[in-house]
N, C-alpha and C positions, 0 to 999 in steps of 0.2 A: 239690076243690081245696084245697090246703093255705093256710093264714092267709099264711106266709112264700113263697106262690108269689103271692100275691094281695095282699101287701103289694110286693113287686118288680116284680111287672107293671102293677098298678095304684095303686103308693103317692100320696102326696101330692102327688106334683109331676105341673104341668101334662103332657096328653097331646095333641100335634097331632093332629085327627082322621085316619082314615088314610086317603088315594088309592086304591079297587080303580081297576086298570086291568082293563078285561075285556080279553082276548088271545081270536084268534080260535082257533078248534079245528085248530091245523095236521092235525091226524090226518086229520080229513075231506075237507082240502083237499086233502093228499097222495093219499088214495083215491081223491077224483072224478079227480086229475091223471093218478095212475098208470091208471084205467080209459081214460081218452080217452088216451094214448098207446099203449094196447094196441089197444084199435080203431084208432088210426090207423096201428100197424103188422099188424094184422091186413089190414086196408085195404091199404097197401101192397105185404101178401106173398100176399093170396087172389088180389085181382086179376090180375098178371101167371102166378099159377101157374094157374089158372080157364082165362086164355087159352091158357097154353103146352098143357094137357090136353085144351081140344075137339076137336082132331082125332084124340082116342081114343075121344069118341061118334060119328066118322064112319060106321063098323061098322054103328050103331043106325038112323041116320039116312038116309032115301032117297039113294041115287048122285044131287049135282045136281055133274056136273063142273066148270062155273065156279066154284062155290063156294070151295074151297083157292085158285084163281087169285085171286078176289076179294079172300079175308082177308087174302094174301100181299103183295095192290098196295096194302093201307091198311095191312098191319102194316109192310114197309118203310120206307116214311117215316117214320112216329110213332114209330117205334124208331129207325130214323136220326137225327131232328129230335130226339130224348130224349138218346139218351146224347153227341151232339154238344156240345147244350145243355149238359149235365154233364160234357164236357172242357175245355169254356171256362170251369168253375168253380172245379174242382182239377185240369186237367192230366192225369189219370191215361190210360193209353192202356188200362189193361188191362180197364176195362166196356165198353168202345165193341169191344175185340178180342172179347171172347166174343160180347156180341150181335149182331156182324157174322159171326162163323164160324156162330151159330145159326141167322141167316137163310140165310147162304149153303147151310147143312144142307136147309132146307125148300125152298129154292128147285131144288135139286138132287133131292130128294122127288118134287118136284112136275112137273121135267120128266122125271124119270130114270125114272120108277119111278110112274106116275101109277095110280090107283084100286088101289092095291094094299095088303097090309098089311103089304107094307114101307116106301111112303109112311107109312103112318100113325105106324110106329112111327121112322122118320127124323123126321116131322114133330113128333112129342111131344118126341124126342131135343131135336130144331131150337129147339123152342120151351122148353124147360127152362132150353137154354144163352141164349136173348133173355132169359129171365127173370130169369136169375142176374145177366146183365150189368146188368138194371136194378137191380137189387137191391144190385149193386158200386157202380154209380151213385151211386145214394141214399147210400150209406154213404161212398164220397169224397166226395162233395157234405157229407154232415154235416160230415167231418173237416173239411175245408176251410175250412168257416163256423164251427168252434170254433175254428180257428185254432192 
């Protein structure tokens, strides 16, 4: 260091000592952020697409014919009571439309066309389009709440 860089920065006259502020590490904080919002849209998108696809392991799995009947009379309501819930939030009609043509898909599946591998693939169809609708949901439901 030069004499005249060391007479300028540290000449004669008094010097306040100086304040470090430590700042937190935004980078890391953004990392951990950005990782749990990926899980929790992985979360979001495996889940209803995991459901919309097991009646494509039906094939694999022994004929137990209440079964589709079963998943139909719980997936109804909680798909119902879901994107309901999500029109009362933003209004939108068009998630509650798809998830409702998608049940009425499986529901038709299931009577029309039962232990078949046209049920199945009606039923995957059926259940893609419930998915999307929750997934439409979700995404008016965000916009909504961003305002």
């Amino acid at each position: 260091m030069s004499d005249s860089c060391h007479t300028h920065c540290h000449g004669d006259h008094p010097v306040a000592p100086a304040t470090v502020v430590a700042k937190p590490p935004l980078g890391g904080l953004d990392t951990v952020a950005a990782m749990l919002s990926s899980l929790c849209l992985l979360h979001c998108i495996a889940i209803p697409v995991a459901i919309a696809l097991l009646p494509a392991f039906a094939l694999a799995i022994p004929d137990l014919p209440w079964l589709h009947a079963a998943l139909l009379v719980v997936a109804v309501p909680a798909s119902g009571l879901a994107l309901w819930r999500g029109w009362r939030v933003h209004h939108d009609r068009v998630p509650a439309t798809v998830g409702a043509l998608g049940l009425g898909i499986m529901a038709t599946a299931l009577l029309a066309v039962p232990h078949s591998l046209t049920e199945v693939s009606l039923t995957v169809g059926g259940g893609l389009l419930v998915a999307t609708g929750h997934l439409l949901n979700l995404r008016a439901g965000s916009r909504s709440r961003r305002g």
